[in-house]
C-alpha positions as CSV (number, residue, x, y, z in Angstrom):
1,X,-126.8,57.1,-71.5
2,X,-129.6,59.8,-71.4
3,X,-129.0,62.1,-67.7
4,X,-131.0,60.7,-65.0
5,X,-134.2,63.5,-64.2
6,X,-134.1,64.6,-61.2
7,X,-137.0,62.4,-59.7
8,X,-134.5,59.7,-61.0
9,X,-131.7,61.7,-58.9
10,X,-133.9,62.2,-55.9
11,X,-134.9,58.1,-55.7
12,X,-131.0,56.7,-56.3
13,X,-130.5,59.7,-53.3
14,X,-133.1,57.7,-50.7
15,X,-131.9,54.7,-51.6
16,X,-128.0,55.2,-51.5
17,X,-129.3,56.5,-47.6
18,X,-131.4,54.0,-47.0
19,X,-129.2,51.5,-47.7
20,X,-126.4,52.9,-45.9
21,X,-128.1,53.4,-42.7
22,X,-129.3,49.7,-42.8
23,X,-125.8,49.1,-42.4
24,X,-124.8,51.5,-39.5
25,X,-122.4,53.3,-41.8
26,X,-121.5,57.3,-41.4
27,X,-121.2,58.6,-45.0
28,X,-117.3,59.3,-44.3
29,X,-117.1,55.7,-43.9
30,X,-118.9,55.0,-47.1
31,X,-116.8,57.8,-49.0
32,X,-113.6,56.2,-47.8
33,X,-114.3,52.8,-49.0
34,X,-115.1,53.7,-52.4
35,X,-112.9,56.7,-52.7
36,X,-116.0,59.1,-53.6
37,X,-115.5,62.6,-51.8
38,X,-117.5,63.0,-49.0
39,X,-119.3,66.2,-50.5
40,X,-120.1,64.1,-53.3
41,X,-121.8,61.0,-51.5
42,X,-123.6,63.9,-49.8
43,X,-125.1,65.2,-52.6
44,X,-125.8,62.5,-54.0
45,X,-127.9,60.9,-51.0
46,X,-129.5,64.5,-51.1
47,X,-130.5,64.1,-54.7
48,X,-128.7,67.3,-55.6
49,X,-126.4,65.8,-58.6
50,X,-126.5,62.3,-60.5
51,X,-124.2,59.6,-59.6
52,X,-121.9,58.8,-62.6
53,X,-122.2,55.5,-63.6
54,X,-119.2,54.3,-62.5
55,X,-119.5,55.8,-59.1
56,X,-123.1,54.1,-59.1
57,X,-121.5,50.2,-59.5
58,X,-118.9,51.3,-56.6
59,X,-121.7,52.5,-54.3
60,X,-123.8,49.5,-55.1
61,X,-121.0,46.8,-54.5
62,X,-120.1,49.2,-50.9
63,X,-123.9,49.1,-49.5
64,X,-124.5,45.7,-50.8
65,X,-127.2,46.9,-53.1
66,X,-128.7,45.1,-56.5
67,X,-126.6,47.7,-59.2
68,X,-130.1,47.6,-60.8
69,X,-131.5,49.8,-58.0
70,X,-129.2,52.7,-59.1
71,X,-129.2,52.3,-62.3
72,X,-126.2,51.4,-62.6
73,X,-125.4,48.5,-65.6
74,X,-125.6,45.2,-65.0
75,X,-124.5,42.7,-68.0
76,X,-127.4,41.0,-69.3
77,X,-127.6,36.9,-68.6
78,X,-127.8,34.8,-71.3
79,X,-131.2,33.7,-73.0
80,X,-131.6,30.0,-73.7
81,X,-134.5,30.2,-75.7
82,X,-136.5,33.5,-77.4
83,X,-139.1,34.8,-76.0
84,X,-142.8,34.7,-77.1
85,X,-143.3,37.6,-78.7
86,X,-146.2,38.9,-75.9
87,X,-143.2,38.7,-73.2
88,X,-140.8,40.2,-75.7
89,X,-143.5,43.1,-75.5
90,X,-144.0,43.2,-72.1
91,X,-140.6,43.3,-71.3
92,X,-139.7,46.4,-74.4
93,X,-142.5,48.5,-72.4
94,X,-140.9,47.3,-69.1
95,X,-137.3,48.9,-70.2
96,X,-138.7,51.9,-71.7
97,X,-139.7,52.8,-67.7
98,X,-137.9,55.6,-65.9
99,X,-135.2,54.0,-64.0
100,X,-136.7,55.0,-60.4
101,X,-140.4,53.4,-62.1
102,X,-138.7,50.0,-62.5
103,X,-136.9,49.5,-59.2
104,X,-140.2,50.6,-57.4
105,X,-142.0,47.8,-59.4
106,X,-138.8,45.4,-58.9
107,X,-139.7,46.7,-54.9
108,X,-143.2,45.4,-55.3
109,X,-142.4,42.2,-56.6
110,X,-139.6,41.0,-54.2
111,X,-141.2,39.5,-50.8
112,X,-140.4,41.8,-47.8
113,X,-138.2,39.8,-45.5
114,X,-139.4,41.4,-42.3
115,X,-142.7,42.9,-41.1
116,X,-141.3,46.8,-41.5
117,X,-140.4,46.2,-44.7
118,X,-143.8,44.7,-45.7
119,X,-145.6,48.1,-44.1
120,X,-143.7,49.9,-46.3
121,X,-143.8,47.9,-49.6
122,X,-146.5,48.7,-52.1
């Protein structure tokens, strides 16, 4: 896997706080329960170093976040039946995006569950 750029570092960082905020947690309390040092969530949040991939499923599964959001990999779900070859296309271009470019348009797509959420959607 390719290093994440550092818009790519600086999204995963927003969200990581975001997220954690939503919940009421202090980063100690985050760094605790996934046993990541506390000077490393905090760069992280800060978008000053990428978050390992395995660090990026603990975080995820901590702050209740879709893995897919970090980047972090998710095994693929089985296809019953191919594709037409127009949505096999779409969906090529769609996984050639920067990671931080797909969960903004995965953002976009979801319906904001409150009114807050919807101001700052898209």
């Amino acid at each position: 896997m390719a290093r994440p750029s550092l818009v790519d570092d600086l999204l995963i960082g927003r969200a990581l706080n975001d997220a954690r905020r939503r919940r009421g947690l202090r980063q100690s309390e985050v760094a605790v329960a996934t046993g990541i040092p506390l000077r490393s969530l905090q760069d992280y949040e800060r978008g000053r170093s990428s978050v390992p991939p395995a660090r990026r499923q603990k975080l995820a599964e901590a702050l209740g976040l879709d893995p897919l959001v970090l980047g972090a990999p998710v095994p693929p779900a089985p296809i019953a039946e191919p594709l037409p070859a127009d949505e096999a296309a779409w969906l090529a271009l769609y996984h050639r995006l920067p990671t931080w470019l797909r969960a903004l348009v995965r953002r976009c797509l979801v319906a904001p569950a409150t009114p807050q959420e919807e101001a700052r959607a898209c």
